[in-house]
C-alpha positions in Angstrom: -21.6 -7.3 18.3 -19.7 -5.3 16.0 -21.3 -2.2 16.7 -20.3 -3.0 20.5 -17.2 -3.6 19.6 -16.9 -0.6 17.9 -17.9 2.0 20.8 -15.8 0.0 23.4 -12.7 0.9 21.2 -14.2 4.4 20.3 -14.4 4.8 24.0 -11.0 3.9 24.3 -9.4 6.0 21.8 -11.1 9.3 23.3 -10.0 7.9 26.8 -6.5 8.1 25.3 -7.4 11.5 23.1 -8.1 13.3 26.6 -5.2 11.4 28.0 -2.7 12.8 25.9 -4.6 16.8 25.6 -6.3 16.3 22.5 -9.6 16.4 24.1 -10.7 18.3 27.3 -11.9 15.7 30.4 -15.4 17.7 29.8 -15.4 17.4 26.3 -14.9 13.6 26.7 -17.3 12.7 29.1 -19.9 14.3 26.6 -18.6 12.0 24.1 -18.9 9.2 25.4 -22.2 9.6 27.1 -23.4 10.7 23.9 -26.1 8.8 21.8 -24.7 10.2 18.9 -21.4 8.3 19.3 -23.2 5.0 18.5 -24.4 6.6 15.6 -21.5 7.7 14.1 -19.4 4.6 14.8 -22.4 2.8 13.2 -22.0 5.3 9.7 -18.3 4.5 9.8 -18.6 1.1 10.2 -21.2 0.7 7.6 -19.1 2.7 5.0 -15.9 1.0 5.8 -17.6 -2.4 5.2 -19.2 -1.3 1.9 -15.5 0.3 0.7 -14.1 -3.5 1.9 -16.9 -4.9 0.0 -16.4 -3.2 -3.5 -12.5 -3.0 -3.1 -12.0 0.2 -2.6 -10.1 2.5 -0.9 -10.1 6.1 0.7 -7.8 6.4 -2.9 -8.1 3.1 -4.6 -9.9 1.0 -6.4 -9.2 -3.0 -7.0 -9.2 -3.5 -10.7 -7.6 -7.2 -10.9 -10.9 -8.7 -9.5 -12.2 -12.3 -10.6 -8.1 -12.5 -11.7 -5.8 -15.2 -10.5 -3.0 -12.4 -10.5 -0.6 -14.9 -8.7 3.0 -14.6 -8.4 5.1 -18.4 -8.4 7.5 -19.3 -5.8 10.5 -17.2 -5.3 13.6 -18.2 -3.8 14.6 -14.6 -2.4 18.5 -14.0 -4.4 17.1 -11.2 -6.9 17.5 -7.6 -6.0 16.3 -4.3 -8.3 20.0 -3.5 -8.2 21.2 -6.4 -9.8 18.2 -6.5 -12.9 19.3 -3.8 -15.3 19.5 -6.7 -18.2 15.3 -6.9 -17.2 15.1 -2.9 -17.0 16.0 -2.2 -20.0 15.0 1.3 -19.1 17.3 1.7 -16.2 17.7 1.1 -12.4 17.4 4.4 -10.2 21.5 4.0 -8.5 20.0 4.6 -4.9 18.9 0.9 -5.1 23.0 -0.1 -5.0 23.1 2.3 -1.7 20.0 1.3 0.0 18.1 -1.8 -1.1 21.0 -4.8 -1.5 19.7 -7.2 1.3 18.7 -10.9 -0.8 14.7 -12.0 0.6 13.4 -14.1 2.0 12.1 -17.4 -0.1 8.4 -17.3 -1.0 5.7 -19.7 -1.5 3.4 -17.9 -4.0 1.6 -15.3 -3.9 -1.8 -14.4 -4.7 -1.7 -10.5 -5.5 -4.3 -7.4 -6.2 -4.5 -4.6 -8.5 -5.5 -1.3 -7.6 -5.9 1.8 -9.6 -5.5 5.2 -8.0 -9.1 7.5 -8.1 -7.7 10.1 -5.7 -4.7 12.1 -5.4 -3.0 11.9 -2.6 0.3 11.7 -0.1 1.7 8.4 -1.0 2.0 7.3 2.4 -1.4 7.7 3.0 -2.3 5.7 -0.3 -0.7 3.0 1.1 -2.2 3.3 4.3 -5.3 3.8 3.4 -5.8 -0.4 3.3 -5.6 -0.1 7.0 -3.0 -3.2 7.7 0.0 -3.3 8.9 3.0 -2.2 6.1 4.4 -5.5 6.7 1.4 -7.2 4.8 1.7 -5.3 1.8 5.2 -6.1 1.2 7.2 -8.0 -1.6 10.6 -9.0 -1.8 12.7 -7.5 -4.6 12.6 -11.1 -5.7 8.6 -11.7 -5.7 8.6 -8.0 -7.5 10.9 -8.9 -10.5 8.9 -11.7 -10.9 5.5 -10.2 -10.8 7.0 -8.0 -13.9 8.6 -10.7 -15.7 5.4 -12.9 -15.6 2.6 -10.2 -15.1 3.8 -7.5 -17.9 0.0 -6.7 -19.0 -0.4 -4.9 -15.3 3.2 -2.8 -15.5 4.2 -2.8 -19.3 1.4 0.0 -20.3 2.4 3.2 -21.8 1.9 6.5 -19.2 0.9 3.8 -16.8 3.3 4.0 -13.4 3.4 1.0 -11.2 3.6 0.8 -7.6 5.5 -1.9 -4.9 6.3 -1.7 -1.2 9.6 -3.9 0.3 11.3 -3.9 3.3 14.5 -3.4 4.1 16.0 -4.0 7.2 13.3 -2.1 9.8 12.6 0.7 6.8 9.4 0.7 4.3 10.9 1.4 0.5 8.4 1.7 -2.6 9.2 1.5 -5.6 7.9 2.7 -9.4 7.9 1.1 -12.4 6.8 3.1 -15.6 7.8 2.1 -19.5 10.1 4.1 -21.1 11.5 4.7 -24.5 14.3 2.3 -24.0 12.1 -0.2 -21.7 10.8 -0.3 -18.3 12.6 2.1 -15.7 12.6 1.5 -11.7 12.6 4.3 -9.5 13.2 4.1 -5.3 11.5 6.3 -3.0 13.1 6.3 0.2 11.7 6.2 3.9 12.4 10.2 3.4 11.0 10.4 -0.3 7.9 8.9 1.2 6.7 11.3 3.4 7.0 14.1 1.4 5.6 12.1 -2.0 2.8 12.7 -3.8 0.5 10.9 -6.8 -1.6 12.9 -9.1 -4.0 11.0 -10.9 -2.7 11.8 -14.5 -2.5 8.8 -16.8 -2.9 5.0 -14.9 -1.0 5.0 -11.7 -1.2 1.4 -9.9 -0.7 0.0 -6.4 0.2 -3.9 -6.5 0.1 -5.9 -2.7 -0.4 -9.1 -1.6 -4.0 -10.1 -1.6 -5.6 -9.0 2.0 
């Protein structure tokens, strides 16, 4: 069934690849009648169930597994902008121009831990779970919490800690890494995103709501 399932939306997206001039009407056609299309679907099905499996990633790996890493119930009023007395390391200022909206209140949260093992564009690091952004995102709220109550996963020295939050209709993600003076927050913008980067030097860190 899943294999099915699998060529029927293969099918599809190289209806729509020809569709849009991607792929020749020819070049299609042999696609699709192919026998090697099952085959291929098949091998990426199998590897993406295996990465699913192990909790991994294209560029992650879950390292908070067989841990209740479980943030309490948050009533949303917190920002980033407002926490320098918890940052002792400083807030980056574009949080006061761009991230002031209070969340949304929170039941809690069951959360995961993921350590990067491949550099990479840091959009595609986050999309590499393969969910919809609005699934891996905190409020400011759930993400002062999470350091507050959870400071063995952020408080690590050369370790650099990462959190997606809406705001308004815009993805923001932040980074937490310990400083001389105490922890420091820094905001990457819908604009700093695409153009970001992570290197795997030292422990970087991807935090989301368990999936």
């Amino acid at each position: 069934m899943v294999a099915v399932a699998g060529r029927k939306t293969a099918v599809g997206l190289l209806k729509e690849s020809s569709k849009n001039g991607e792929l020749s009407s020819i070049d299609t056609q042999r696609l699709i009648a192919s026998s090697r299309l099952s085959a291929a679907i098949a091998k990426v099905v199998r590897n993406e169930i295996l990465m699913i499996a192990q909790g991994r990633t294209e560029y992650l790996k879950l390292i908070s597994h067989g841990r209740n890493v479980i943030i309490k119930a948050t009533d949303g009023t917190r920002i980033i902008a407002d926490a320098e007395r918890i940052f002792l390391g400083g807030v980056d200022d574009d949080f006061r121009t761009y991230a002031v909206s209070r969340g949304e209140v929170k039941r809690k949260t069951a959360t995961e831990v993921y350590q990067l093992t491949k550099k990479g564009p840091l959009r595609n690091i986050f999309g590499s779970f393969g969910v919809n952004f609005n699934q891996l995102c905190f409020t400011q709220d759930q993400i002062i919490e999470f350091f507050e109550s959870k400071p063995e996963w952020v408080c690590q020295e050369n370790c650099w800690t990462y959190f997606m939050f809406k705001e308004g209709n815009e993805y923001f993600i932040l980074c937490m890494c310990l400083c001389e003076d105490g922890t420091y927050v820094d905001l990457f913008r819908p604009s700093d995103i695409e153009g970001a980067e992570l290197e795997t030097d030292g422990s970087v860190r991807v935090v989301v709501p368990k999936l």
